[in-house]
N, C-alpha and C positions, 0 to 999 in steps of 0.2 A: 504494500500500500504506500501511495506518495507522500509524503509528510505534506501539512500544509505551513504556507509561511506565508506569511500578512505581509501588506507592504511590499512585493515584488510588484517590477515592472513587466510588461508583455513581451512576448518571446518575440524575437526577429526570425521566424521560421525558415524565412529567405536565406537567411548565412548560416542553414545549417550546415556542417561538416561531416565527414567520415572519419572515423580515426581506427585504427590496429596497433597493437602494441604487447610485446611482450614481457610479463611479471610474473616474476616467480616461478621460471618455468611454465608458466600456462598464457596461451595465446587469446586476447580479449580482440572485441570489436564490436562497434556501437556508431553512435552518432552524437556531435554535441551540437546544442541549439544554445546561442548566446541570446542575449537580452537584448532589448531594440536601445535601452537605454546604456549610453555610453560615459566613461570617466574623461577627463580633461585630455589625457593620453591616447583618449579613444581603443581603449580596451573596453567590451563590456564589462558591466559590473557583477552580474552572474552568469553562470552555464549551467544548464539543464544534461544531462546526462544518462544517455539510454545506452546500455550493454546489452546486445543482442536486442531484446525485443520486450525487454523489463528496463524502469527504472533503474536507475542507477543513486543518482546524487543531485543535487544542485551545489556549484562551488561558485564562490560568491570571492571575485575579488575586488579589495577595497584598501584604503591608505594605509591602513595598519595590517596588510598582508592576505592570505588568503586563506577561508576557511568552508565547512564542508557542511551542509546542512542535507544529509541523508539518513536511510535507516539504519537502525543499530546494527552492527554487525559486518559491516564493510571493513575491510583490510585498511588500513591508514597509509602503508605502503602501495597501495594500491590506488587513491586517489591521490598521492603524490606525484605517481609517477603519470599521468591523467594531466594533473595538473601540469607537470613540464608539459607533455603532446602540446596543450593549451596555449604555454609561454612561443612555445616554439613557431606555431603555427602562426601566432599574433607577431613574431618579428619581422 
């Protein structure tokens, strides 16, 4: 089930992405969908986050860093390294 969070802005569906990547020895892949609202840098300020065909996470980055509003139980290593795909893509 998606968590809910108050206060998000609407998804930019249009810049969603593909992403693959391997952790941990296991091979992921999904799709991120960033926020239509953007930071002064023009990074969105969250990503939506689907693995396979299930949610995954929303990572929300903001001035004091980045952090991960999903369901209990996701690897922390794991949306880290998400989060690089993320950095990477946005340079």
């Amino acid at each position: 089930m998606e968590p809910i969070l108050w206060n998000m802005e609407p998804l930019n569906k249009r810049r969603t992405f593909p992403f693959s990547l391997m952790y941990d020895g296991e091979f992921y892949e999904g799709v991120i969908t960033p926020s239509a609202r953007t930071a002064k840098n023009g990074m969105p300020v969250y990503f939506r986050v689907t693995i396979g065909e299930k949610f995954f996470a929303y990572l929300c980055c903001g001035d004091t860093g980045w952090r991960a509003h999903e369901p209990k139980g996701n690897a922390t290593g794991l949306i880290q390294a998400i989060i690089g795909y993320i950095r990477e893509f946005y340079l």
